[in-house]
LOGUDREN-81016 format. One line per 4 residues: number of its first residue (from 1); their letters; for each residue x, y, z of C-alpha. Coordinates in steps of 0.001 Angstrom, whole numbers, plus 500000, padded with zeros to 6 digits. Layout:
BEGIN
NUM	a	X:Y:Z; ...
//
This chain:
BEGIN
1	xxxx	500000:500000:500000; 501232:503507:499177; 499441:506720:500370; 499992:510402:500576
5	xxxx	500137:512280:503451; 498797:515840:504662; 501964:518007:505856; 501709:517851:509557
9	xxxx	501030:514266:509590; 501747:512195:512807; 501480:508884:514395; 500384:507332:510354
13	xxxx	499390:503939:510822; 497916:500887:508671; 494549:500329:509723; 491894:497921:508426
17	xxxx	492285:498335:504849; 493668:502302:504326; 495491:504290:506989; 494967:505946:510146
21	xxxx	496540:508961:510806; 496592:512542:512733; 496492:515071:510611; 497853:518069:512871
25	xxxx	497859:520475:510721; 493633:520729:510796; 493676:519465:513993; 491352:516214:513149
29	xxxx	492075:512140:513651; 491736:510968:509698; 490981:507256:508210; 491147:506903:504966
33	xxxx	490724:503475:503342; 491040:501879:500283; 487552:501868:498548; 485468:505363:497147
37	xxxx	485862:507414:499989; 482587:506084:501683; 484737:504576:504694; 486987:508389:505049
41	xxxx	486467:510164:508636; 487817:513100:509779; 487152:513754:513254; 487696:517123:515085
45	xxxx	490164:517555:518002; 488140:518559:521313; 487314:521953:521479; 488764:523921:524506
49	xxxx	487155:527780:526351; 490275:529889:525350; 489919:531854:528673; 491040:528778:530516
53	xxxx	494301:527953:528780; 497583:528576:529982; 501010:529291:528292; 499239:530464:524965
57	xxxx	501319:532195:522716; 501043:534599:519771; 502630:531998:517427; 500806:528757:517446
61	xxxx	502221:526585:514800; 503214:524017:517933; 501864:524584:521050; 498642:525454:520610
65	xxxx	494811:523724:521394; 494056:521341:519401; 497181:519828:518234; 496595:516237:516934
69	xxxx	499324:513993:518267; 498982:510430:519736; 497267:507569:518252; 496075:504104:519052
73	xxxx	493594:501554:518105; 491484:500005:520961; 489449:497837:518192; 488172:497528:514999
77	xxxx	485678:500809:515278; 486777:502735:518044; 490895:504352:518607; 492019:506900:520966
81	xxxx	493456:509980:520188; 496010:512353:522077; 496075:515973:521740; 496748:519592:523311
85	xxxx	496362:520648:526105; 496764:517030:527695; 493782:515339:526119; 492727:511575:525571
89	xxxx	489345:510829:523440; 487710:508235:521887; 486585:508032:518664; 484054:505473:517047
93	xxxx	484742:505096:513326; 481981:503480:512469; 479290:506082:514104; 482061:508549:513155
97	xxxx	481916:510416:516212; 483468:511194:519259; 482458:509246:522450; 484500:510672:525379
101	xxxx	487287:513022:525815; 489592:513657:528909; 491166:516579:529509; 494307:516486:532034
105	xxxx	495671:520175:531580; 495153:523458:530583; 498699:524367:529364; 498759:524484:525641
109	xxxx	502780:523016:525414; 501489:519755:526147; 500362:517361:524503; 499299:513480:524706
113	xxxx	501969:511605:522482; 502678:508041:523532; 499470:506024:523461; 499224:501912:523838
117	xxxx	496287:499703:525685; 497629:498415:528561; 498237:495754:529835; 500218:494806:526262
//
């Protein structure tokens, strides 16, 4: 399999039959398989009050809400997905929708990276 990838692609993956990837550039979780495009999600990053975050800075190309970054498949339909400031969420491909999110953190500079289902 060969695919192209968004600039400001992280944590791309083979998945089912395309590829699962962050694409942090739009801040969204992507899967994009192999058939028509009737299998593609995009899924937006949570959505944060901008009066509550800390260490925001005029230039956000990194740290900054929203930033896609973590990844990891939980089953078939549903993956987690990391993001700024210090959030986990769930995402159901199938229903293509969010199911929870977690927020840890209101400082922008972090981020969730390393994801895995535990124990291995």
């Amino acid at each position: 399999m060969a695919v192209e990838l968004p600039q400001g692609t992280h944590n791309a993956q083979p998945f089912r039959d395309g590829v699962l990837f962050n694409d942090s550039e739009d801040n969204v979780l992507r899967y994009t398989g192999r058939g028509e495009g009737e299998e593609d999600r995009a899924m937006a990053m949570p959505k944060y009050n901008p009066d509550k975050l800390t260490h925001k800075t005029e230039d956000q190309k990194l740290a900054r809400p929203g930033f896609a970054r973590g990844l990891c498949p939980i089953s078939s339909s549903v993956v987690a997905g990391g993001a700024s400031p210090s959030t986990v969420s769930l995402y159901d491909l199938a229903q293509n929708k969010m199911l929870v999110s977690v927020q840890l953190s209101n400082d922008v500079r972090n981020a969730i990276h390393g994801l895995e289902v535990w124990p291995f």
